[in-house]
N, C-alpha and C positions, 0 to 999 in steps of 0.2 A: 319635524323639519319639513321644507318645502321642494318638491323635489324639480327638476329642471323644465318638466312638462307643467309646470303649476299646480300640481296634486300633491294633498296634505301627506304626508307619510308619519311613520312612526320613528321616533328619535331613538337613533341608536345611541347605546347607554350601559353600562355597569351595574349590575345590580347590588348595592351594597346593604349586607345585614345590618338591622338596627338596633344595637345593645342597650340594655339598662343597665347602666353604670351603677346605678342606685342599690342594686341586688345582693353585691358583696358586702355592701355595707350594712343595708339592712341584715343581711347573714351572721356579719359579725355581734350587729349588735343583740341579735340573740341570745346566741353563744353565753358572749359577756354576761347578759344579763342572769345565764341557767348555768354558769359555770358556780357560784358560790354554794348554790345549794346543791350539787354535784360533790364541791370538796365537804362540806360541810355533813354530805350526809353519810363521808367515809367516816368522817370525827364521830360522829355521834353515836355509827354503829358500833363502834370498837369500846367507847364508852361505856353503853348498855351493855355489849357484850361482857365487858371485864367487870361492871356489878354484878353480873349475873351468874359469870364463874367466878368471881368470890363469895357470892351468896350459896350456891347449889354445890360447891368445890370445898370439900371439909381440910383440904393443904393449903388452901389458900386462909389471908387474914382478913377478915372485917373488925376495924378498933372503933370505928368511928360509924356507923350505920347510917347520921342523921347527914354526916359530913358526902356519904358518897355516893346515897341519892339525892342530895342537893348539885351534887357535881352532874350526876346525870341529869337531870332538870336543866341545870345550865344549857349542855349539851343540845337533849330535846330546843330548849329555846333559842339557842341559837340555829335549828334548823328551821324553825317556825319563821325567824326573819326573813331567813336564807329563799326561803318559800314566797314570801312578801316579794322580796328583792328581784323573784323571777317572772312575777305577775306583775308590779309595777317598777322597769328598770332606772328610773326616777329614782327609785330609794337605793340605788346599787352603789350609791355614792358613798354610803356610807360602807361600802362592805366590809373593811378594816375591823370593826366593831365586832363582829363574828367571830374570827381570829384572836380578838381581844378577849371575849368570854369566854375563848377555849380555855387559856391560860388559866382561866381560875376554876376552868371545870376540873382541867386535869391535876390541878392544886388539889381542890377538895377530894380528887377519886383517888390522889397518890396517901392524903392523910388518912380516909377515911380507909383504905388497904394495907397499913401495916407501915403509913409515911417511908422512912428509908429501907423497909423494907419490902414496901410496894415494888410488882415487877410490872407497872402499868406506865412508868415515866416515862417511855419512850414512845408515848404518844402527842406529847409535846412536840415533835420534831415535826410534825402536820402541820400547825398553825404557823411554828417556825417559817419552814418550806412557803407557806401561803403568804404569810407578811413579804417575806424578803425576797419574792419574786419578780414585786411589785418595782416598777425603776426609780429609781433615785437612790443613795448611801444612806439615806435617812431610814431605809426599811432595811438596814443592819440593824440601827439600835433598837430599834421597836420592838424587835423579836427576842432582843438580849434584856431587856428590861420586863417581856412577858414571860420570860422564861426565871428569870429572877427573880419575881411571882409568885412565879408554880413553884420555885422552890426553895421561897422562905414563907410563904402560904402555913405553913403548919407552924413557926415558929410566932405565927401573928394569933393562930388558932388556940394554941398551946404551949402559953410561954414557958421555956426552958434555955437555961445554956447550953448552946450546939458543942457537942466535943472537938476537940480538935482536928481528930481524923476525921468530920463531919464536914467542920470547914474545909478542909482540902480536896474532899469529892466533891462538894458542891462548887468551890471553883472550878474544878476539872468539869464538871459536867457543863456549867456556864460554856468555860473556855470553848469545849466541843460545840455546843448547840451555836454560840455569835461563831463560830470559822465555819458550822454548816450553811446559815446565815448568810456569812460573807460571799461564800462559794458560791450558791444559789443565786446571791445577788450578780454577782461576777456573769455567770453565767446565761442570766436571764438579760445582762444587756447588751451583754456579745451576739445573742439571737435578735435583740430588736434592732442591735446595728447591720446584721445580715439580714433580717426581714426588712430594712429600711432601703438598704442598697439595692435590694431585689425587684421591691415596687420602683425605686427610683431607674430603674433599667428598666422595667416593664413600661414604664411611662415613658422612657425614650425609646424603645421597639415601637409603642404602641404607634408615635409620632412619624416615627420613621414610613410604619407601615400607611399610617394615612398618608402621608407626602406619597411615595410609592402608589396608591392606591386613584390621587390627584391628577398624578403624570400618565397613568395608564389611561384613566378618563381621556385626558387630554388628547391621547393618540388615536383613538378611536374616531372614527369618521361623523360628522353632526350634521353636515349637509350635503346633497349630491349636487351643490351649485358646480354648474361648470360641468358637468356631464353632457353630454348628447342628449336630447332630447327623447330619442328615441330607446337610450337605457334608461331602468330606473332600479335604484337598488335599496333594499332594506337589511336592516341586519341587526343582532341583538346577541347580547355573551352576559352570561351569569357565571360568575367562577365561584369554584367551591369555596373558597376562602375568601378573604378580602383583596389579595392579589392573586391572580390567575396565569397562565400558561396560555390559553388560548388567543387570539384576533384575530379581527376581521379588518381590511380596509378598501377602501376605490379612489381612484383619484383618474384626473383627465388625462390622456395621453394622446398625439398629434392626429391618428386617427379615430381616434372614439373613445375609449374608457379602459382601465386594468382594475380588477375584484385581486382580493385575497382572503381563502382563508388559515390560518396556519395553528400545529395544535402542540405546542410544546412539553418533552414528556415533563411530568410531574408538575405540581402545583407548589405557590408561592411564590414570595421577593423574589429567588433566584430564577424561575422559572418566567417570571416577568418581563425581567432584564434579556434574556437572551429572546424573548417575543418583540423586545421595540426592538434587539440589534436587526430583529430577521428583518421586519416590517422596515426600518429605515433603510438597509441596501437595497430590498427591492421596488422602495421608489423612485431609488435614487439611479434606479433603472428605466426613468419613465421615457425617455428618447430612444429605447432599443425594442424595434418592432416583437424579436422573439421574446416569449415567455421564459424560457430555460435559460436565457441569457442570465437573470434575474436571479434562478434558483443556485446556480452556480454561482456566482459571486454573493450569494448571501451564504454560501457554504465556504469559500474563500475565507470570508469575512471575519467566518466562527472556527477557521482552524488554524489554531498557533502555536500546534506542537500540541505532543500525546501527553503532554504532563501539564498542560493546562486546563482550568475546574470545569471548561466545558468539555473536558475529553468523558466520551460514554453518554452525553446527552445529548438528544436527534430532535429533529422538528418535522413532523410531518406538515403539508405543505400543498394547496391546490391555488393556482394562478393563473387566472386567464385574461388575456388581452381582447375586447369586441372591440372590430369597427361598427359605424355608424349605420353599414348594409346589411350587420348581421352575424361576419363574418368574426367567427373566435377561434384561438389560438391559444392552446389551453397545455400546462405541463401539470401533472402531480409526483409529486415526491413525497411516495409511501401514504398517502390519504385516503385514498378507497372509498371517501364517503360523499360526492359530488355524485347527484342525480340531475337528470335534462326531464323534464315536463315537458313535453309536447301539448300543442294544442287544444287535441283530438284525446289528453288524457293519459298516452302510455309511459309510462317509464322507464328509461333505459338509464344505464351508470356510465360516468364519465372516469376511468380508473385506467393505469399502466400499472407497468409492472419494474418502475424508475423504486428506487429504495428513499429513503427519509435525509431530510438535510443532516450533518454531522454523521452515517452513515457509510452516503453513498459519493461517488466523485464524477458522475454523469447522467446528464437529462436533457433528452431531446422532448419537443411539444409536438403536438397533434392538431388536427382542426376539426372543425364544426361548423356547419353552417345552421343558427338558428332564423326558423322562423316568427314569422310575426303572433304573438300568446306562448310564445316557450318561455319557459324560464329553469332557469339552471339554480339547485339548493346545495350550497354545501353547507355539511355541518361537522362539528368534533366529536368525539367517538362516545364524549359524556350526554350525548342526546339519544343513543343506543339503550344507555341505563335506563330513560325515559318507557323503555320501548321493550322493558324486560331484560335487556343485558345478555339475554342467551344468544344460540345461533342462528334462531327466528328473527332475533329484534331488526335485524336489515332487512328484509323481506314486510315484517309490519309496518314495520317506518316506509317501505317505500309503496305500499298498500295507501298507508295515511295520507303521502303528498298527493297521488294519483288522485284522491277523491276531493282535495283543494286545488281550484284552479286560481284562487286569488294568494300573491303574496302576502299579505298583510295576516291572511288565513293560518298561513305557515306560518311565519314567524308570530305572532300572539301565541298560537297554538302550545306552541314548544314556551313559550315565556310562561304560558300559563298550566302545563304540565312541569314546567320547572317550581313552580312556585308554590307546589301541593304540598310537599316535601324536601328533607334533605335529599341531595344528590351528593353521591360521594367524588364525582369529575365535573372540570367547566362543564356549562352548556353554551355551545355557540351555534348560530345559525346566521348564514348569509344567502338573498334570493336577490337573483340577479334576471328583471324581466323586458325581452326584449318587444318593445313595443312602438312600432314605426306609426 
């Protein structure tokens, strides 16, 4: 921006994080793509394993030897796909297939163990589980029909007439595997309808928060047109999040100029919202010479009874009014972190001992006379963390400005120790230089 003396400044602005959207999805597709051979290589273990204790296990049956390391081969090869499917997920389309071969793996390992005497059939219930997780009613029948497979697989092997009591296990066992089936299914689409409502809300937060994030832009000050000549102000806020707690503003008033910077607790939407309530009463303060006029009816504004959402949250709060001579008139409510630069280099703090908006219920102002190369820094307490966070970081920070005599110095400064790293609070900074 251009400021009222004709000299370029730095555009005050929001620093907003830049996400790739693209992340989750690439994530997912992952996942998807290493999920088959994941389940696949539960199947196949349990497979080998139960040839291997009916080979090595003398209580257990092997009738069929040729039948039930074919079944494990199955097995093995469907993890070999599965394996394929994770390297190229292009072939994960097919993943149904995997599932499909189980069926006749665990067909061959039930004949080749003792058929209805096999105690391995309830490894069926895996591929089961895996088909009918998939969405649609069509992954009921799939799994009722591979199960129906597996368990007439022997009667295809070894033709015989099934007894009677034969056929009414085996419909019993149908029956159970298509209602697990069913259940599974049921269940799996009740979660994609809860994971679908969940994005579709996240997607209108997300909206929310950028509209929110649009407005607060907006509020923030973009030019010092219309200021005295003689002030010139810069200022810059990076909020932890995408909505923030902290601003800054200046606008013209009948003798010279009003700065603010104000630092509301906690971060977010809500913490947003009561930052523009503050900043709009105290503009709309701009015809009352006092500072404190300002802070008190911005506390007014925000108390409407102890049982309303703003009761327990406060705003700290520094305001000061220059004329055109020099002359400032300055309140803080509870801020403590507004330094004066002197010309000559020293630093001294601009701070009372008034408590925080929503707080406190009175505030008178002070004066100051600046001269010509002073400049007055406030900042929010998330520029401390910059500065170590301990009970030094005020004293180093006020070390740092001492050794910048240019604003611009200051504020880059702190924009560009903000931008090393996270910071877990806003960073704001406003420098306010009088220059006749």
């Amino acid at each position: 921006m251009t400021s009222a003396a004709g000299q370029t400044t730095r555009t005050a602005s929001w620093t907003v994080s830049v996400r790739d959207d693209t992340g989750p999805i690439v994530l997912a597709r992952l996942r998807t793509s290493w999920a088959p051979l994941a389940k696949q290589s539960v199947v196949a273990a349990l497979v080998v394993a139960a040839a291997l204790c009916s080979t090595l296990l003398p209580w257990l049956v092997v009738s069929d030897p040729v039948a039930m390391w074919t079944g494990v081969g199955l097995a093995v090869a469907g993890l070999l796909v599965a394996a394929v499917m994770a390297r190229w997920p292009a072939v994960a389309r097919a993943e149904l297939l995997v599932p499909a071969v189980d069926f006749l793996a665990v067909g061959l390992l039930r004949f080749g163990t003792g058929d209805e005497r096999s105690v391995f059939l309830a490894i069926v219930v895996l591929p089961v589980i895996w088909i009918a997780a998939w969405p649609g009613r069509r992954h009921i029948v799939y799994p009722l029909i591979g199960t129906c497979a597996t368990l007439l697989l022997p009667y295809v092997l070894a033709p015989t007439e099934p007894r009677p009591t034969e056929l009414i296990r085996l419909a019993f066992a149908v029956t159970v595997y298509a209602a697990t089936a069913a259940v599974t299914n049921e269940l799996a689409r009740q979660a994609g309808l809860r994971l679908d409502d969940a994005q579709r809300r996240r997607r209108v937060a997300e909206g929310e928060i950028d509209r929110a994030v649009l407005v607060q832009q907006s509020l923030l000050p973009t030019t010092t047109a219309g200021l005295p000549d003689e002030l010139r102000a810069l200022g810059v806020c990076i909020p932890a999040r995408a909505v923030g707690g902290d601003f800054y503003d200046w606008f013209p008033t009948p003798g010279g100029a009003a700065f603010t910077l104000g630092d509301v607790m906690g971060k977010g939407v809500g913490a947003g919202m009561i930052a523009a309530a503050v900043r709009s009463v105290i503009r709309s303060t701009v015809d009352e010479p006092d500072p404190a006029v300002a802070i008190r009816r911005a506390a007014a504004g925000l108390a409407t009874g102890s049982s309303d959402l703003t009761s327990g949250q406060f705003t700290t709060c520094f305001h000061v009014r220059v004329d055109a001579d020099g002359h400032a008139r300055w309140v803080d409510a509870g801020h403590g972190l507004t330094l004066l630069r002197t010309a000559d280099g020293s630093v001294r703090s601009l701070r009372s001992g008034h408590l925080p908006i929503g707080v406190g219920s009175s505030w008178t102002s002070e004066t100051t006379d600046l001269a010509p190369g002073d400049v007055i820094v406030s900042v929010s307490d998330g520029v401390l963390d910059l500065f170590g966070g301990d009970l030094d970081s005020l004293d180093r920070f006020e070390a740092w400005v001492a050794a910048r005599t240019d604003p611009h110095q200051l504020v880059d400064g702190i924009a560009e120790l903000a931008g090393r790293g996270e910071h877990p609070d806003d960073v704001t900074v406003l420098c306010i230089a009088y220059r006749p």
